[in-house]
C-alpha positions in Angstrom: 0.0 0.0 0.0 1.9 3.4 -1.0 2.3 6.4 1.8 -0.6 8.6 2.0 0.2 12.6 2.0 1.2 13.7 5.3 -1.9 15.0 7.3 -1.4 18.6 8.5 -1.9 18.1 12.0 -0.7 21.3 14.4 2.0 20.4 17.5 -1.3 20.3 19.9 -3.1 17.7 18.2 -0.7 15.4 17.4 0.4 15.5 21.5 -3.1 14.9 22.1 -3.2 11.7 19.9 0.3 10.2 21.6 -1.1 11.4 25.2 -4.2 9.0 24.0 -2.1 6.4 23.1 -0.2 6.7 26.0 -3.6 6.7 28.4 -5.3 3.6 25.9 -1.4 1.2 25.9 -1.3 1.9 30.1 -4.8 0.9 30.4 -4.1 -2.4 28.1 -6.6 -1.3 25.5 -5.5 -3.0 22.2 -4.6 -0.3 19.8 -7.3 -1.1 17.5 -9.9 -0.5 20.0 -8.1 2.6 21.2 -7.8 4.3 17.7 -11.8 3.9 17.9 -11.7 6.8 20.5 -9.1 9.2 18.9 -10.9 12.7 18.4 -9.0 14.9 15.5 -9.3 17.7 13.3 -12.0 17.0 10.5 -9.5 17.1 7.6 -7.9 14.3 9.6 -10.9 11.9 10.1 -9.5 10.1 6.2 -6.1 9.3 7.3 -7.2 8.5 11.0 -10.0 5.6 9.5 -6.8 4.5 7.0 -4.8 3.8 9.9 -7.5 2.5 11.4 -8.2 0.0 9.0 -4.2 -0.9 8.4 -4.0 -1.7 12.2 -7.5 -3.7 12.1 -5.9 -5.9 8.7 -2.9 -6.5 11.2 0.3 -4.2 10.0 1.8 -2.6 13.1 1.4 1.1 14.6 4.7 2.6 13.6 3.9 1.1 9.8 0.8 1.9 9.7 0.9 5.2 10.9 3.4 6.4 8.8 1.7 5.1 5.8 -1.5 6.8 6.9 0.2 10.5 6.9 -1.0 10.9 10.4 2.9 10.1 11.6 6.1 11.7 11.0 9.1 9.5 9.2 10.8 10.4 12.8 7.5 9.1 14.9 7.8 5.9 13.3 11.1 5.0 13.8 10.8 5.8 17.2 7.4 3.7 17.6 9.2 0.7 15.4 12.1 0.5 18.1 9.5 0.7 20.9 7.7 -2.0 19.2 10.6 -4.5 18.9 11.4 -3.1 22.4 8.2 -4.0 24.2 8.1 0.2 25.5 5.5 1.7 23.3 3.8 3.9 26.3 7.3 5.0 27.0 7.7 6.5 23.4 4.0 7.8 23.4 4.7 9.6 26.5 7.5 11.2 25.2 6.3 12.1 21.6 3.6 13.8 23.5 5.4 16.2 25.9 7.8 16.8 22.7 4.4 18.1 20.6 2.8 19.7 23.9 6.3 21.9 24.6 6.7 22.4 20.9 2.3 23.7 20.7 3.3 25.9 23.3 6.4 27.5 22.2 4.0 27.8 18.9 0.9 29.8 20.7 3.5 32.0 22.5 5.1 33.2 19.7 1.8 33.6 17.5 0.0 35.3 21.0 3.0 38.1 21.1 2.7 38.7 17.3 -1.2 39.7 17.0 -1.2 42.9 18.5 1.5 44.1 15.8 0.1 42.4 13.0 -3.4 43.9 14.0 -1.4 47.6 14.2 -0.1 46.8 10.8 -3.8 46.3 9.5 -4.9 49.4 11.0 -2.3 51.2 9.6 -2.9 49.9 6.1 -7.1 50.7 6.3 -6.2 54.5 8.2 -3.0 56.2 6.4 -5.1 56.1 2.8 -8.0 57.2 4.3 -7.3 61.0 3.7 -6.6 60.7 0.5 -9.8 58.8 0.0 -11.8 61.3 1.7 -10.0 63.9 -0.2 -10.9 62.7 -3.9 -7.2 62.2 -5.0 -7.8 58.0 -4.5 -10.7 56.0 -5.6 -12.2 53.1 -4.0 -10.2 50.8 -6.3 -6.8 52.2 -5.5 -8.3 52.5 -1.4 -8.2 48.9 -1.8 -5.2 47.9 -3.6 -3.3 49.7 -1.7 -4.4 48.0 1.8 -4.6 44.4 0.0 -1.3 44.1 -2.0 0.8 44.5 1.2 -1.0 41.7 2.9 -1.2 39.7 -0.3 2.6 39.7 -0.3 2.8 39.4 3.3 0.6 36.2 3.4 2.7 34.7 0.2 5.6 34.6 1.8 4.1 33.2 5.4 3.0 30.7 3.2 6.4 29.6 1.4 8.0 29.6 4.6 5.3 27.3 6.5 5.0 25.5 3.2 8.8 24.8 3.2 9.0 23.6 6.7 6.1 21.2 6.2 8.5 19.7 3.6 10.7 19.4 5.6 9.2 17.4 8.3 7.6 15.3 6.1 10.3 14.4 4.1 11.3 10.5 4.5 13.8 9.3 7.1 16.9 8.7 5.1 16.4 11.7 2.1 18.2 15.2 3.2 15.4 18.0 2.0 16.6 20.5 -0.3 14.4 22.9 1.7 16.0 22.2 4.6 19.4 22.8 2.8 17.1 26.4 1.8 16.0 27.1 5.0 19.7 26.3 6.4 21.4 29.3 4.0 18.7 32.3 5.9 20.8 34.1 8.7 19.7 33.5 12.3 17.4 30.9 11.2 19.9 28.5 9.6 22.3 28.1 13.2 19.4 27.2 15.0 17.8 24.9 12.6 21.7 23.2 12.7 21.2 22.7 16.4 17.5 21.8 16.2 19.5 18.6 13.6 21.8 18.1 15.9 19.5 17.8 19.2 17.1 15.6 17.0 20.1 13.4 16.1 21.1 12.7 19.9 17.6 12.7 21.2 16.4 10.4 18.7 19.3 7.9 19.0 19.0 8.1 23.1 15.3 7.5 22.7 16.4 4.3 20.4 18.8 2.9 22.9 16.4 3.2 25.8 14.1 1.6 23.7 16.5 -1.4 23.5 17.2 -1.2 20.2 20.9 -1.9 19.3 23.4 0.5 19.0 24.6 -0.2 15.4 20.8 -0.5 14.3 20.3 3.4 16.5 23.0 4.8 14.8 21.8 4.9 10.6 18.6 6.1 11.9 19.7 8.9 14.0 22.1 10.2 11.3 18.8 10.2 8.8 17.0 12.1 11.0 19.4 15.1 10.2 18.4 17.0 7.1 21.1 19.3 6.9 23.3 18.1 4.3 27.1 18.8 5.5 26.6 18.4 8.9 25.0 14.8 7.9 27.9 14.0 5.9 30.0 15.0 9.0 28.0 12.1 11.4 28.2 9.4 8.2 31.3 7.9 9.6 30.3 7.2 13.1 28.7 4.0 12.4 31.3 2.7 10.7 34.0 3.5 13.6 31.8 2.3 16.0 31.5 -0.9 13.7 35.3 -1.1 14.3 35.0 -1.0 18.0 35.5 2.9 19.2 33.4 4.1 21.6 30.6 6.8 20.6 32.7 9.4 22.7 35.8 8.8 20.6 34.2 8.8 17.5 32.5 11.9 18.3 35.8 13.6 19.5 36.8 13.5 15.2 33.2 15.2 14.5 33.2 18.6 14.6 29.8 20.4 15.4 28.7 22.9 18.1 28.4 22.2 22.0 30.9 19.4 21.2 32.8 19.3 24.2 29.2 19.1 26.8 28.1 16.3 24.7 31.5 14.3 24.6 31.6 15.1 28.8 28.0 13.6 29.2 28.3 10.5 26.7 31.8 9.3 28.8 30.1 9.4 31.3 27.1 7.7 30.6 29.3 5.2 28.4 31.5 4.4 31.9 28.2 4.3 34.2 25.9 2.5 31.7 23.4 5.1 31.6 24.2 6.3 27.7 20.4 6.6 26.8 20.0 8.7 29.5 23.0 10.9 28.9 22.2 11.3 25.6 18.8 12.6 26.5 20.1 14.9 29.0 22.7 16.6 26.6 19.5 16.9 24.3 17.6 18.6 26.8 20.4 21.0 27.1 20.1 21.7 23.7 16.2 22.2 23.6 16.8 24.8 26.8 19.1 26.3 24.4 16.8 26.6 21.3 13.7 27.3 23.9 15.7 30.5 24.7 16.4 31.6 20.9 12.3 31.1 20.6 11.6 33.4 23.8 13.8 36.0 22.3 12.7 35.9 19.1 9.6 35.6 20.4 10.1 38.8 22.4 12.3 41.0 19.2 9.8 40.3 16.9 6.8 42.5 17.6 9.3 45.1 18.1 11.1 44.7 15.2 7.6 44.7 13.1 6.6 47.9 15.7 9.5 49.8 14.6 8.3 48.9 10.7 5.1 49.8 11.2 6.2 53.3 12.6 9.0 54.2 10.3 6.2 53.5 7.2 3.8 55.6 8.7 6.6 58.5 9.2 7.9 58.1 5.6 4.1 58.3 4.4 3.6 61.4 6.9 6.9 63.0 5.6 6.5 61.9 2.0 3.2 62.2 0.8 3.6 58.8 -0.8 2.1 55.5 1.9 3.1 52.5 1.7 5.4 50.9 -1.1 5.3 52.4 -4.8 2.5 54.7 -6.0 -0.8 53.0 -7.0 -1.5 53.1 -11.2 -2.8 56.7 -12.3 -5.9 54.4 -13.5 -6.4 53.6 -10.2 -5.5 57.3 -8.7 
């Protein structure tokens, strides 16, 4: 059966279908009978009956999921180790608290951006005005000149959400050549590197507590990064591993940021037998890290797009000419 499209689901509802899964595997509802009770999104309710009918025909959760669209490439590699594991509520729990922190960073950032996007629109209906009331603007040029601004404005919200979607939903194994796009944009390229890089130790300490194998771990980690150089960097771990080196000497040779904390935590968990969780605290480092880039971008910009708002409406107060070129003397 080929892959379905990947369902759009925001970060809140997908943590409220692993939180479910979580509550139904505890309880020792059989999955079947626990997708029965899944409540999503309407443009959801296809891909959650086709999953629902691939786990009913016997293919497993992690399979069957991913095939569905509901599930990430990531999700299911992480469920399939679980699986062979015997830890599935483990892995649900975890998937859930990653989507719930990841919803909330979401709704903080959107929260602290309405009030300047709502100036923005004011600004757009009110600096015309004048001219409007005046005679030297019709109707038509009124409202081209409010709409093309948010026209753009939505096109290129658009790209970039449309971009990161395909780059999530990419398959396990492919780098994206968005990703490899979004990588290139200042400020946002760093932190999508160590967003690859927390994935890639997060994902392979979730693996090994999992009890999947270390050399089975490794290859899917390294395709969970989809940054391109920095993926060709990790290719030769497995291989020295393979040979017998530890994962802290082969990561000495790898060069890649916060190196030095992530070599100090994985000797010590290799000497104390606690890798997994070693790994997992070094990627929780990293997510305090990248939780702090989103709090202060989260905080710089509504300023930033304050201070836009007011140097347009100073250079239409000083200029005579609003926002962007002049309008089309057919529309004047």
């Amino acid at each position: 059966m080929p892959r379905s499209p990947s369902v759009a689901l925001d970060f809140a509802a997908r943590a409220q279908l692993f939180s479910h899964l979580e509550a139904m595997e505890k309880a020792g509802v059989p999955v079947a009978q626990a997708l029965l009770s899944v409540a999503l999104p309407g443009h959801a309710k296809a891909a959650l009956q086709g999953l629902q009918v691939q786990v009913a025909s016997g293919r497993d959760m992690a399979s069957a999921g991913l095939r569905s669209g509901l599930f990430t490439p990531l999700d299911s590699s992480l469920l399939g180790a679980a699986q062979a594991s015997g830890c599935l509520a483990a892995i649900y729990q975890r998937l859930a608290e990653r989507y719930a922190h990841r919803a909330r960073q979401a709704a903080a950032v959107k929260s602290r951006l309405l009030m300047p996007a709502a100036v923005l629109v004011l600004a757009l209906l009110i600096q015309p005005l004048p001219a409007l009331v005046g005679g030297q603007l019709s109707l038509a040029g009124y409202l081209w000149g409010v709409l093309w601004p948010l026209l753009v404005l939505g096109m290129l919200y658009a790209l970039g959400r449309g971009l990161y979607r395909r780059s999530e939903s990419s398959p396990v194994g492919m780098v994206s050549s968005s990703a490899g796009l979004l990588a290139s944009v200042p400020i946002l390229g760093p932190t999508l590197l160590r967003r690859n890089l927390r994935d890639f130790f997060d994902s392979l300490g979730l693996m090994l507590e999992a009890g999947m194998p270390m050399l089975e771990a490794l290859p899917k980690a390294c395709a969970v990064i989809r940054h391109a150089p920095l993926r060709k960097r990790f290719s030769s771990v497995q291989l020295a591993v393979q040979r017998g080196q530890s994962l802290a000497q082969v990561l000495a040779s790898v060069d890649f940021p916060g190196q030095g904390l992530a070599l100090g935590l994985i000797r010590t968990g290799e000497a104390s037998g606690t890798l997994p969780a070693s790994l997992l605290n070094y990627a929780g480092v990293e997510t305090q890290k990248l939780d702090s880039l989103v709090e202060q971008l989260a905080t710089w910009l509504p300023r930033l797009l304050y201070a836009a708002v007011m140097l347009w409406m100073a250079y239409g107060l000083l200029t005579g000419t609003g926002f962007g070129p002049r309008l089309p003397a057919d529309l004047g």
